[in-house]
Backbone as CSV, one residue per row, in Angstrom:
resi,resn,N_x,N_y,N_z,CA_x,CA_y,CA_z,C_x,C_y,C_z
1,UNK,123.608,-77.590,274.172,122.515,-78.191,274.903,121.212,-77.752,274.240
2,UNK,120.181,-78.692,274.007,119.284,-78.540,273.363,118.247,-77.540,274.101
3,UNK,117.160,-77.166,273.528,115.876,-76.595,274.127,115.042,-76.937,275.194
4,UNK,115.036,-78.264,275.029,114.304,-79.435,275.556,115.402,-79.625,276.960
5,UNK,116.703,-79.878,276.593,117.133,-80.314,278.079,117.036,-79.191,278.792
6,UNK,117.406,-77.586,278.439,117.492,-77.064,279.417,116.210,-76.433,279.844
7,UNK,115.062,-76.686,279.437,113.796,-76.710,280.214,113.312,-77.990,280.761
8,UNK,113.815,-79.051,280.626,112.932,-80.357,281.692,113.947,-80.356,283.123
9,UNK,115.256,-80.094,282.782,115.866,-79.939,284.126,114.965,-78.883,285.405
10,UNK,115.201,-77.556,284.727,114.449,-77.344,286.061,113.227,-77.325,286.218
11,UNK,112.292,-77.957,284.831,111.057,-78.322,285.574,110.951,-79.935,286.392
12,UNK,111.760,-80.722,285.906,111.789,-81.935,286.765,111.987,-81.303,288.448
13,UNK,112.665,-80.603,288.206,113.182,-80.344,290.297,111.896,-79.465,290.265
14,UNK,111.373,-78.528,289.672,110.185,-77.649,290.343,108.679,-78.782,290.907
15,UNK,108.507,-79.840,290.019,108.069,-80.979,290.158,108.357,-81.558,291.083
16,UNK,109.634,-81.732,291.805,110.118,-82.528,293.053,109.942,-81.996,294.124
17,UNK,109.873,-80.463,294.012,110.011,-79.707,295.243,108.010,-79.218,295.324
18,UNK,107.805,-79.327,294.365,106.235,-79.139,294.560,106.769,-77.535,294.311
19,UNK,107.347,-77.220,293.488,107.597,-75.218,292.859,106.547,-74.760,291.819
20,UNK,105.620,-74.112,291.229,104.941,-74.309,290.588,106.222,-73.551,289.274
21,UNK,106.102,-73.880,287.790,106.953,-73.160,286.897,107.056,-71.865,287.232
22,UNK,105.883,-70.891,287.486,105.886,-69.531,287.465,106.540,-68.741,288.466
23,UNK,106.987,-69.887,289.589,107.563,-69.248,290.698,109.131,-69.811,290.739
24,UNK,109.172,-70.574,289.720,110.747,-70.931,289.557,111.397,-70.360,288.194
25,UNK,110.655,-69.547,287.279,110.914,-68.540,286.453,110.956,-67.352,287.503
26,UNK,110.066,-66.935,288.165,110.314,-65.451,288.838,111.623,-65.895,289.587
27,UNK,112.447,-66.961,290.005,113.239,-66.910,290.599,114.803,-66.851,289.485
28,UNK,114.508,-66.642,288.647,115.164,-66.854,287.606,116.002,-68.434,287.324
29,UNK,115.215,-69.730,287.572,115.159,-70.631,286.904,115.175,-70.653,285.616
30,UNK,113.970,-70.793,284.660,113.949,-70.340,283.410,114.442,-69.363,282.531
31,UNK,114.367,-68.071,283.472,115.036,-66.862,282.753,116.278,-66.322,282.404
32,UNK,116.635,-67.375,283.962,118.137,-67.321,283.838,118.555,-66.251,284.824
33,UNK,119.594,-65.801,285.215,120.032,-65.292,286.129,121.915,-64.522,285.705
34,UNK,122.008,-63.431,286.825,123.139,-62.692,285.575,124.590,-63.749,285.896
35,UNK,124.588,-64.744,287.121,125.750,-65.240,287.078,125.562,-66.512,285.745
36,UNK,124.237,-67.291,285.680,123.983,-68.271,284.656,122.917,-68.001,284.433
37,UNK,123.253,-66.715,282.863,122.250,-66.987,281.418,121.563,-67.492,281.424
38,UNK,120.330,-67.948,280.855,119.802,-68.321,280.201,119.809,-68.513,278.744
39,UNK,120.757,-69.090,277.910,120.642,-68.821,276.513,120.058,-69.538,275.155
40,UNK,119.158,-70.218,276.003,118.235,-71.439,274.888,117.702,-70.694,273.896
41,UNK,117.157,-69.541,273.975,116.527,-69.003,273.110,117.578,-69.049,271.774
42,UNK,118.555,-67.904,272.450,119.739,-67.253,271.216,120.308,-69.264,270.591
43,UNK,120.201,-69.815,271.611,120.469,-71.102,271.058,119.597,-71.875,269.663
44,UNK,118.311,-71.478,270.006,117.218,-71.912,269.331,117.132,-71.261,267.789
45,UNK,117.349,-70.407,268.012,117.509,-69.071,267.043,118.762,-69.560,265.962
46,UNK,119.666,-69.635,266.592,120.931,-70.316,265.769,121.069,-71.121,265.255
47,UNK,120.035,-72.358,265.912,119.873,-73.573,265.148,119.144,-73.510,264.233
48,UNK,118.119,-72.959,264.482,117.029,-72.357,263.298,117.702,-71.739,262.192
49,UNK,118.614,-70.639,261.949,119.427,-69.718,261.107,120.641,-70.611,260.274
50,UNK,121.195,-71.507,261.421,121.825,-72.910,260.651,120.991,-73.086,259.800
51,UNK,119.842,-74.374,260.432,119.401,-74.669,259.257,118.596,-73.958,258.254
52,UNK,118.184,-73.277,258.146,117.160,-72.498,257.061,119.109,-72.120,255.936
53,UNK,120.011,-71.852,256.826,121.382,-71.913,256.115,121.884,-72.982,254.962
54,UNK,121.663,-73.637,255.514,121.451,-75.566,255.349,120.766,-75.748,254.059
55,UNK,119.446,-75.460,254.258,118.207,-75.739,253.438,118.513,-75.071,252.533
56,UNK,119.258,-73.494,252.317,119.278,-72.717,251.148,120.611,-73.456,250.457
57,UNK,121.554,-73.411,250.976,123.054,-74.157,250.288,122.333,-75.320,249.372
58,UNK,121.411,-76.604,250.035,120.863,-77.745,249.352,119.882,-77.368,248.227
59,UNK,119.020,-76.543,248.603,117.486,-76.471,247.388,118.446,-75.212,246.454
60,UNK,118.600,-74.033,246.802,118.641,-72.977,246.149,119.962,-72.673,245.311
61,UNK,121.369,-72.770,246.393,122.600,-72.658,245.506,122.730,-73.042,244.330
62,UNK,122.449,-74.476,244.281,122.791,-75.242,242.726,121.954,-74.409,241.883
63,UNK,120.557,-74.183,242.035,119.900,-73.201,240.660,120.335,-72.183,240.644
64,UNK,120.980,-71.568,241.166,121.634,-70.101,241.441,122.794,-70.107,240.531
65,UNK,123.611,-71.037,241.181,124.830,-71.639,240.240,124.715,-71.343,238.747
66,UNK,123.240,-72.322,238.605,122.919,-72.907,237.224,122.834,-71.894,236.536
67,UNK,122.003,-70.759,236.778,121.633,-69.241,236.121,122.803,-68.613,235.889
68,UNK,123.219,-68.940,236.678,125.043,-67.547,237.183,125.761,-68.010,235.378
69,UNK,125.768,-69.892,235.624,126.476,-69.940,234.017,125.868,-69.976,233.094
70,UNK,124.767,-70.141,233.052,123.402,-69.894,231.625,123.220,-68.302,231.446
71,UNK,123.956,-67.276,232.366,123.480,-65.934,231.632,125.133,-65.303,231.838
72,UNK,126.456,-66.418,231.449,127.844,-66.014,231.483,127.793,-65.887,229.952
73,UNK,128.594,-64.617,229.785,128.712,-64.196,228.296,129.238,-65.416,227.237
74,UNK,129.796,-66.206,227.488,130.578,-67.451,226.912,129.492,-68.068,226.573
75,UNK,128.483,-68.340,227.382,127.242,-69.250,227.169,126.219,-68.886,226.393
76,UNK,125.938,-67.394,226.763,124.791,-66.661,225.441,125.539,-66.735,224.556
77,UNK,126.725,-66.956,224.274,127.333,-66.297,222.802,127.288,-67.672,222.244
78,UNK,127.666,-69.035,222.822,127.549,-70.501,222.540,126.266,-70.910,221.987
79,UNK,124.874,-70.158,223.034,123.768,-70.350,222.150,123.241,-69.608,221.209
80,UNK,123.559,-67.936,220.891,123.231,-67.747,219.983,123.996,-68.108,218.233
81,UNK,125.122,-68.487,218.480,125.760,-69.585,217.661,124.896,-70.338,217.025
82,UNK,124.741,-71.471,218.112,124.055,-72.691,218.281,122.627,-72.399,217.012
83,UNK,122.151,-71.303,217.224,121.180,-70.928,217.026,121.365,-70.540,215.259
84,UNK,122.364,-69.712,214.694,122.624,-69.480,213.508,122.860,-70.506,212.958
85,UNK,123.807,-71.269,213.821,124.313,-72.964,212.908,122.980,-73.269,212.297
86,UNK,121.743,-73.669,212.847,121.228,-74.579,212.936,120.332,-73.932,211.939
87,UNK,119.834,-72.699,211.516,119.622,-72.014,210.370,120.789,-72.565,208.879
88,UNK,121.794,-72.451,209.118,122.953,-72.373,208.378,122.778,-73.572,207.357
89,UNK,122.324,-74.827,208.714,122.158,-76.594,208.708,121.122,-76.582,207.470
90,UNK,119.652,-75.725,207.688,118.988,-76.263,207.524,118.551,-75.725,205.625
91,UNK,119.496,-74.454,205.935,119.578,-74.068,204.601,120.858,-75.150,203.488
92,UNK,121.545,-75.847,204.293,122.643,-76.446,203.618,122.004,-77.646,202.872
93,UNK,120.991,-78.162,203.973,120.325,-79.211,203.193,119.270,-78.686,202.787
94,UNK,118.694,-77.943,202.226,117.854,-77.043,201.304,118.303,-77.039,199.974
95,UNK,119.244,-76.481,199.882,119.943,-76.674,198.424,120.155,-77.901,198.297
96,UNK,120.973,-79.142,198.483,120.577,-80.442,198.574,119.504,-80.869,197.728
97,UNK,118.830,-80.384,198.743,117.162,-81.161,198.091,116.907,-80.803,197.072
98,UNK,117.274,-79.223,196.338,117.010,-78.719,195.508,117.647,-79.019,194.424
99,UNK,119.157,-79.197,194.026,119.430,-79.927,193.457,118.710,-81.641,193.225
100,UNK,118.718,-82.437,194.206,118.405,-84.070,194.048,117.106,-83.626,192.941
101,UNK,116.439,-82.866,193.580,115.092,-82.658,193.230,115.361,-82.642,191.097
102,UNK,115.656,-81.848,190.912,116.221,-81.180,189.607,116.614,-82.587,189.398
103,UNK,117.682,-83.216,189.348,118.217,-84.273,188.772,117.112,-85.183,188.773
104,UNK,116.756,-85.749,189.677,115.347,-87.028,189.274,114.709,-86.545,188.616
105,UNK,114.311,-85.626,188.209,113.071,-84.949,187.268,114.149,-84.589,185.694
106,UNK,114.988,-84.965,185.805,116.073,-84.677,184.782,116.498,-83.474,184.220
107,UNK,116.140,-82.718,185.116,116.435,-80.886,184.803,118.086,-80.877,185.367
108,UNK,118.512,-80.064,184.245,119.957,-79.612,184.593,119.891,-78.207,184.944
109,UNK,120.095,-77.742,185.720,120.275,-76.448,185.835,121.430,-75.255,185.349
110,UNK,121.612,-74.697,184.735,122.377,-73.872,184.512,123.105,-73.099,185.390
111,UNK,124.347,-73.141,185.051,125.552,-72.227,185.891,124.739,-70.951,186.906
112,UNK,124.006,-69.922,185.264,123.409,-68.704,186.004,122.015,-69.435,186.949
113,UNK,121.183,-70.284,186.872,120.473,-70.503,187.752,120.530,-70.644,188.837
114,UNK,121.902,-71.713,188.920,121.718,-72.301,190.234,122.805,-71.100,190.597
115,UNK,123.188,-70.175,190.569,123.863,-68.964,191.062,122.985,-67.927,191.510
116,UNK,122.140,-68.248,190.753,120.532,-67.092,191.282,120.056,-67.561,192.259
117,UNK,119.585,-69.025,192.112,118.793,-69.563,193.549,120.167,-69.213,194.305
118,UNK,121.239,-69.730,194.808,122.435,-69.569,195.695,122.272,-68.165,196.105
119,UNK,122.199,-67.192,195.038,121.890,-65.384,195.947,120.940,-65.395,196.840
120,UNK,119.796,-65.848,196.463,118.382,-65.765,196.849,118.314,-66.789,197.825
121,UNK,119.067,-67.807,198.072,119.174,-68.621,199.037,119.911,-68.292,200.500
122,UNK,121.170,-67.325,199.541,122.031,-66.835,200.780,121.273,-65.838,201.449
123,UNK,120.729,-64.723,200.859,120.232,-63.603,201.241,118.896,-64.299,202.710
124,UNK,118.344,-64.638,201.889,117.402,-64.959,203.102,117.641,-65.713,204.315
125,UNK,118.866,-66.669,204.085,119.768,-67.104,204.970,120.324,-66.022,206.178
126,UNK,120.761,-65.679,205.604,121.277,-64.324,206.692,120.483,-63.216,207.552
127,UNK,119.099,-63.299,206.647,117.681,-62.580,207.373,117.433,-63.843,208.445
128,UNK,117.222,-64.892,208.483,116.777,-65.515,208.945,117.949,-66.136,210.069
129,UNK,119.306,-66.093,209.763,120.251,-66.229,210.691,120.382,-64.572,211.755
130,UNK,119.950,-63.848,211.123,119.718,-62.909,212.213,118.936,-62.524,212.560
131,UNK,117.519,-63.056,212.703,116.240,-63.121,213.311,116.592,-64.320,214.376
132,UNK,117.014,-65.856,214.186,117.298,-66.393,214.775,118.304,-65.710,216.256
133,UNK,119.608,-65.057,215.890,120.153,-64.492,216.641,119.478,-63.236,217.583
134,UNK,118.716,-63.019,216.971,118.121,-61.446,217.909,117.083,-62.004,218.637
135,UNK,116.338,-63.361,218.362,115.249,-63.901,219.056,116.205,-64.537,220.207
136,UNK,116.914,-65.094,220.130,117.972,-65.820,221.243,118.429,-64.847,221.903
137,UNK,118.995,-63.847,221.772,119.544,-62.601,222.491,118.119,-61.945,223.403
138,UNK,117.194,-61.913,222.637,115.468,-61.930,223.288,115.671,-62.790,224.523
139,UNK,115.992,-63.987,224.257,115.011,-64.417,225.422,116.168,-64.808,226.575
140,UNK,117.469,-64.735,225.718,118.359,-64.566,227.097,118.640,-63.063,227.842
141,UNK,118.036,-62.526,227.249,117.746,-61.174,228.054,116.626,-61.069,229.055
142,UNK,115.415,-61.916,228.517,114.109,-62.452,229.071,114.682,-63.104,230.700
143,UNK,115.627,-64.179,230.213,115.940,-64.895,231.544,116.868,-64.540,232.159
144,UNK,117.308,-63.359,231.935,118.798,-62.679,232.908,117.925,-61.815,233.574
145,UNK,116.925,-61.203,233.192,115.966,-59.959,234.305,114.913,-60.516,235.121
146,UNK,114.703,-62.221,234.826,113.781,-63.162,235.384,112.540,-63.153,234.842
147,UNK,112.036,-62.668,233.609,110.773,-62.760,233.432,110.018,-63.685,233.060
148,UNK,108.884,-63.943,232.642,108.437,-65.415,232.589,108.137,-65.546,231.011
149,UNK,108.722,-67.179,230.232,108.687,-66.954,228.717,107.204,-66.655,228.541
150,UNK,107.267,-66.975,227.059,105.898,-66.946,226.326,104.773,-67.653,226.664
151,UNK,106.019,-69.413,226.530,104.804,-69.985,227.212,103.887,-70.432,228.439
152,UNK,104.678,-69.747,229.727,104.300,-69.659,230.940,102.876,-68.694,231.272
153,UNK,102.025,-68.986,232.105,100.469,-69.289,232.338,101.040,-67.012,232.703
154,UNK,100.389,-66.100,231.836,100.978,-64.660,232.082,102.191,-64.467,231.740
155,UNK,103.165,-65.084,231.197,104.040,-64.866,230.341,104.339,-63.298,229.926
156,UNK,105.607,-62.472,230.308,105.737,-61.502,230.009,106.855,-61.179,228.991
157,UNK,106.900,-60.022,228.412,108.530,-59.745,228.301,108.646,-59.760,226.908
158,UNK,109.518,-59.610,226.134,110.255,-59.219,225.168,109.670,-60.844,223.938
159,UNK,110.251,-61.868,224.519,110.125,-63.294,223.830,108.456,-63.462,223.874
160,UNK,107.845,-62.330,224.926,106.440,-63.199,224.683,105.644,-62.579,223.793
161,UNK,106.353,-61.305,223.481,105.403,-60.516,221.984,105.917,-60.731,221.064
162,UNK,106.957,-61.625,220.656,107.743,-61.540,219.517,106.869,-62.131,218.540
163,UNK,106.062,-63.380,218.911,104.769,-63.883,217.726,103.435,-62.634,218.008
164,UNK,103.537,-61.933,218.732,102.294,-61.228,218.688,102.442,-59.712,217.920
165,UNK,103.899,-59.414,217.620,103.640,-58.274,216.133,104.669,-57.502,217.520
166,UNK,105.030,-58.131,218.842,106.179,-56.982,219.654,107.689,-57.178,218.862
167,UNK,108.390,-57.535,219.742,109.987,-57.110,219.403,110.218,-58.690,218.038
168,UNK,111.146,-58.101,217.568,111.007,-59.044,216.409,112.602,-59.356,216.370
């Protein structure tokens, strides 16, 4: 029974009888009485605790969810992957170019050359595949303790000094 019904009932009869409210609460109308409670309140309360229950399951669970599998070890390890590949990618078509380049210009390169650039290609590859990796491990560490990235308005944390000479 709602809030509403079980206060217009006995103010409709305090109304009929000409009772004023305050003297049909002191009689324990409203307040209730020990054979029949009063329990609108604890009622009110519950419905309230439902829903605010309600409201968190709909707005909040799913992002909760979402975090729970964006900071599951399977998933940092997927993106810091993600993250070397794409170093890996960009060095693959680097050499590419470097070769095409050489041939239209009609330069052949030599065995020992293009074995030198390939050292000097790999080496920095791997600096740069593990800068990539330690910056990703950065900032999923950033978003597992909740802090705010770099580019957020006060931005704190580990990812937000990494261009300013902090964690590298």
């Amino acid at each position: 029974m709602s809030l509403w019904t079980k206060i217009r009932k006995p103010l409709a009869a305090a109304a009929t009888f000409g009772v004023m409210p305050a003297t049909l609460a002191a009689a324990g109308g409203l307040l209730g009485n020990k054979q029949n409670p009063d329990t609108s309140a604890s009622d009110t309360l519950a419905n309230l605790y439902q829903s605010q229950w309600n409201d968190y399951l709909a707005r909040f669970a799913p992002l909760e969810d979402m975090q729970i599998q964006q900071m599951s070890p399977a998933a940092n390890a997927k993106e810091r992957q993600s993250a070397i590949d794409a170093v890996t990618g960009k060095y693959q078509n680097a050499m590419g170019d470097v070769q095409r380049r050489a041939n239209n210009f009609g330069i052949n390169l030599t065995p020992e050359e293009l074995q030198s650039y390939k050292q000097r290609s790999n080496t920095q590859q791997a600096l740069d595949s593990t800068t990539a990796y330690n910056r990703t491990m950065t900032v999923q560490n950033d978003r597992a303790y909740g802090v705010l990235p770099s580019f957020a308005i006060g931005g704190v944390g580990q990812s937000g000094m990494a261009g300013m000479g902090g964690a590298k």
